[in-house]
C-alpha positions in Angstrom: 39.6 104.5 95.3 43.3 103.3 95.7 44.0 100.1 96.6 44.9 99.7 100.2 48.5 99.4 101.4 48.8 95.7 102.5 50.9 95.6 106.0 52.7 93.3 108.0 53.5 94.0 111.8 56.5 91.8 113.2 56.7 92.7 116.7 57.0 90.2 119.1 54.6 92.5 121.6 51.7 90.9 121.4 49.3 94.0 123.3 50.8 96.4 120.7 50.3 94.1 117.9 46.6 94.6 118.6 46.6 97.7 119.3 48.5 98.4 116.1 46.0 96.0 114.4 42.3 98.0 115.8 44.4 101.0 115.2 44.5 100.3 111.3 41.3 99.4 111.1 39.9 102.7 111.1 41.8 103.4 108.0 40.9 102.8 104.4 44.4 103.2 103.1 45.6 100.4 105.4 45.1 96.7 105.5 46.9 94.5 107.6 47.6 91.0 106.1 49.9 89.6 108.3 51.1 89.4 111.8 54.3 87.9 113.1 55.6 87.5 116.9 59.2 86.0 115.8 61.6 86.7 112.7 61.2 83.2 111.4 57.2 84.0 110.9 57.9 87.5 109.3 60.2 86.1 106.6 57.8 83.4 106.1 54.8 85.8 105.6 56.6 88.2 103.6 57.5 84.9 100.8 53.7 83.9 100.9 52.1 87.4 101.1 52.0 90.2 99.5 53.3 93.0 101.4 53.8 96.6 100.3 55.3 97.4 103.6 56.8 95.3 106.8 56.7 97.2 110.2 59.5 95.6 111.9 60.8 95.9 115.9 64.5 94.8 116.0 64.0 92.9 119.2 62.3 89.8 118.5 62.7 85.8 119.1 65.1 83.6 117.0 65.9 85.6 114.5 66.0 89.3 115.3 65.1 92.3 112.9 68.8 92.4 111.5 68.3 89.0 110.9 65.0 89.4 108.8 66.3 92.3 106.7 69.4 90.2 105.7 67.6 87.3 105.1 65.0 89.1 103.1 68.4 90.7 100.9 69.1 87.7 100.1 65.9 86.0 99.0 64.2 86.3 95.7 60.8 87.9 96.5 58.2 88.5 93.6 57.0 91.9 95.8 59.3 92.8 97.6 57.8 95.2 100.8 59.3 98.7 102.0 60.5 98.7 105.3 59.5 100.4 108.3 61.8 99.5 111.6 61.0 99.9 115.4 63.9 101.6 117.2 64.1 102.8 120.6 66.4 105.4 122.2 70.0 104.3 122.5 69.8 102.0 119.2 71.3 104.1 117.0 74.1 101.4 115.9 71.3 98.6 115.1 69.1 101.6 113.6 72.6 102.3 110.9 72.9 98.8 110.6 69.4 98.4 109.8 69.2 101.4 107.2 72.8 99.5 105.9 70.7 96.3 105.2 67.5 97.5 103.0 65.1 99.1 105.5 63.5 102.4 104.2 62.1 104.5 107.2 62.5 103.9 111.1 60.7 105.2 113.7 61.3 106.0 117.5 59.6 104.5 120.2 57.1 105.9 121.9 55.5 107.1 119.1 51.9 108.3 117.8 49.9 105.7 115.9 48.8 108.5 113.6 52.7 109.2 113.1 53.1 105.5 112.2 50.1 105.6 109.9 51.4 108.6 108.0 54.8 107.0 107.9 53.6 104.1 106.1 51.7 105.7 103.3 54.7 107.7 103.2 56.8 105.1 102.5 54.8 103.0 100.1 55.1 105.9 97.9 51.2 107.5 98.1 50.5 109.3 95.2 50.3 112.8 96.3 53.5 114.5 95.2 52.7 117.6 97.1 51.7 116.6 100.1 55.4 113.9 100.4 57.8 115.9 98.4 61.0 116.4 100.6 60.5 119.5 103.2 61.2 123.2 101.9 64.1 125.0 103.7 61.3 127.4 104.7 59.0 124.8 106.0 61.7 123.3 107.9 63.0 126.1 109.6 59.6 127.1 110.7 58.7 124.3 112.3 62.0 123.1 113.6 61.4 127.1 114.8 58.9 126.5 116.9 59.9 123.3 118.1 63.3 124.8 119.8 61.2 128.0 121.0 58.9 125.2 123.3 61.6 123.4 124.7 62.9 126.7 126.0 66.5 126.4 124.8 68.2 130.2 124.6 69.1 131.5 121.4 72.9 132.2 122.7 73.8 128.5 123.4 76.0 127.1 121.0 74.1 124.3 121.3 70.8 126.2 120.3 72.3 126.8 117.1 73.9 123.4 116.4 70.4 121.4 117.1 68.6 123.3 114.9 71.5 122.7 112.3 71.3 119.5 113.1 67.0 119.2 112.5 67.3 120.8 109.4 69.8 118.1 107.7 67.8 115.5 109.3 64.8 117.0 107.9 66.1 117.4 104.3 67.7 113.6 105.1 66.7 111.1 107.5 70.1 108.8 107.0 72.0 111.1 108.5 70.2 109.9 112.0 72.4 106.4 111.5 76.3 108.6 110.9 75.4 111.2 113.2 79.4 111.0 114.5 80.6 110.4 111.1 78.9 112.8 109.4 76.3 115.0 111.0 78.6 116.2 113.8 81.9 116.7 111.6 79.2 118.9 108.8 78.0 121.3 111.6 81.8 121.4 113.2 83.2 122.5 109.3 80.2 125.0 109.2 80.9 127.0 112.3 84.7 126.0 112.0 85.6 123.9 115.8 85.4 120.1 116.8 82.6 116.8 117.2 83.7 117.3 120.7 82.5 120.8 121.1 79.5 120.4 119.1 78.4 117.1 120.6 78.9 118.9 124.2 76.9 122.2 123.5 74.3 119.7 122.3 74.3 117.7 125.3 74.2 120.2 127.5 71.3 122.1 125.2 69.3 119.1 126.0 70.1 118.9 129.8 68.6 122.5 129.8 65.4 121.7 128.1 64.5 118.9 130.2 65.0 121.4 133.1 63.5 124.7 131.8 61.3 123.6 129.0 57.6 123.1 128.6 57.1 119.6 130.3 54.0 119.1 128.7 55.6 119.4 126.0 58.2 116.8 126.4 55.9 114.1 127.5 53.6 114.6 124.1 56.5 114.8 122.1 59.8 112.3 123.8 56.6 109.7 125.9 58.7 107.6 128.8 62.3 109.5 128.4 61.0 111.9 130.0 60.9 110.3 132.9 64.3 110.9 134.9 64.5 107.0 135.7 64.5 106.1 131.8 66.9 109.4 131.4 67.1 111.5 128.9 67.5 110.8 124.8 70.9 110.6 123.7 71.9 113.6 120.6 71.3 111.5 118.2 67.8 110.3 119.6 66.4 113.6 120.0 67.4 115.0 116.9 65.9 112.3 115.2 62.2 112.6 117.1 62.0 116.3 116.3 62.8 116.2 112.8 60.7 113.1 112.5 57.6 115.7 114.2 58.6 118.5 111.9 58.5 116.2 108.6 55.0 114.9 110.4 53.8 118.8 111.2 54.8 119.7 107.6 52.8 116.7 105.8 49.8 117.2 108.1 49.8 121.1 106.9 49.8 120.3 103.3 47.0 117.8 103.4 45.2 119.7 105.7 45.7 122.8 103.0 44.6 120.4 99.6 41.9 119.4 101.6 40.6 123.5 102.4 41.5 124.4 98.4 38.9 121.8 97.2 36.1 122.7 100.3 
């Protein structure tokens, strides 16, 4: 059997920290070796242990998650860990930021544990080519598919069209979430030849329209808290990024779940 992959969790959330913690427990690929409630602890645990990958919230005591990822740039580390960074909707500038100084993957809050855990031997490279190679076109589009179908958004919107472009580039690459108006929107504008603004708009209002006619089940499995009309709804770029982030989840589950039924 594989070694396990040796975590760190730096949240300054003490509750989730456990939760995260028991969570792991249950799983032989993961072994948490390390837990950190400020940015000062995490760098020092990451020197003194090693760490294949750092799950890292951007909001913490003295020095933040920016902080920690520069400070680990610039620091000669013997292993040096992936990381994995805790965004929320709305943080799409820190989330660039962070992508711009080292970190590997990011994930939106609320999230599944099971997402996290599949994240994280995702990123610490798990040796199943298969099952983590980068999503067909065809896998995408099925998913991302059926996705759009449940939230209920018609086919004739513009914006039906460009959020499912959208998903599928963020699918094929996950960067894109942190230059969504310098790159994502201006690609889909060339493709169906008009403007960011327009394509930003139809997308916006897309979304309005899903959180009024789509399956609110639905919503509340896949966005948690913003669907809640106090929180308000994900901005583009939020929502694009937590259904391609399902749809690359949907498409590993099936391939494991298919390995696993060729060798029953």
């Amino acid at each position: 059997m594989d070694a396990p992959i040796r975590v760190v969790i730096a949240d300054d959330n003490v509750e989730f920290c456990r939760l995260l913690v028991d969570f792991f427990k249950n799983s032989p690929r993961l072994k948490v070796v390390g837990v950190a409630h400020e940015g000062l602890r995490a760098i020092k645990l990451v020197k003194e242990t090693p760490v294949d990958v750092l799950l890292l919230d951007m909001v913490m005591p003295n020095v933040d998650g920016l902080g920690v990822l520069e400070r680990l740039r610039q620091t000669d580390l013997a292993h040096r860990p992936k990381v994995i960074i805790f965004t929320a909707f709305g943080q799409e500038e820190m989330t660039r930021k962070a992508v711009n100084y080292g970190a590997h993957y990011y994930i939106v809050k609320p999230f599944d544990l099971s997402t996290l855990a599949q994240r994280i031997i995702e990123t610490a490279g798990e040796q199943d080519g298969k099952a983590l190679r980068a999503p067909s076109a065809e896998e995408a589009e099925r998913e991302v598919g059926k996705i759009i179908h449940r939230l209920r958004i018609p086919a004739n919107f513009k914006g039906h069209v460009y959020l499912r472009e959208a998903i599928m580039l963020a699918v094929g690459d996950t960067t894109l979430i942190t230059e969504v108006t310098k790159k994502l929107y201006p690609r889909i504008a060339e493709k169906y030849t008009t403007t960011c603004e327009r394509v930003e708009r139809a997308m916006r209002f897309a979304i309005e329209t899903a959180w009024s006619r789509g399956d609110i089940e639905f919503l509340h499995d896949l966005f948690g808290y913003s669907v809640d009309e106090r929180k308000g709804k994900p901005t583009n770029a939020s929502f694009i990024a937590k259904v391609a982030d399902q749809v690359r989840l949907e498409i590993l589950a099936r391939r494991v779940s298919d390995k696993l039924g060729v060798g029953e």
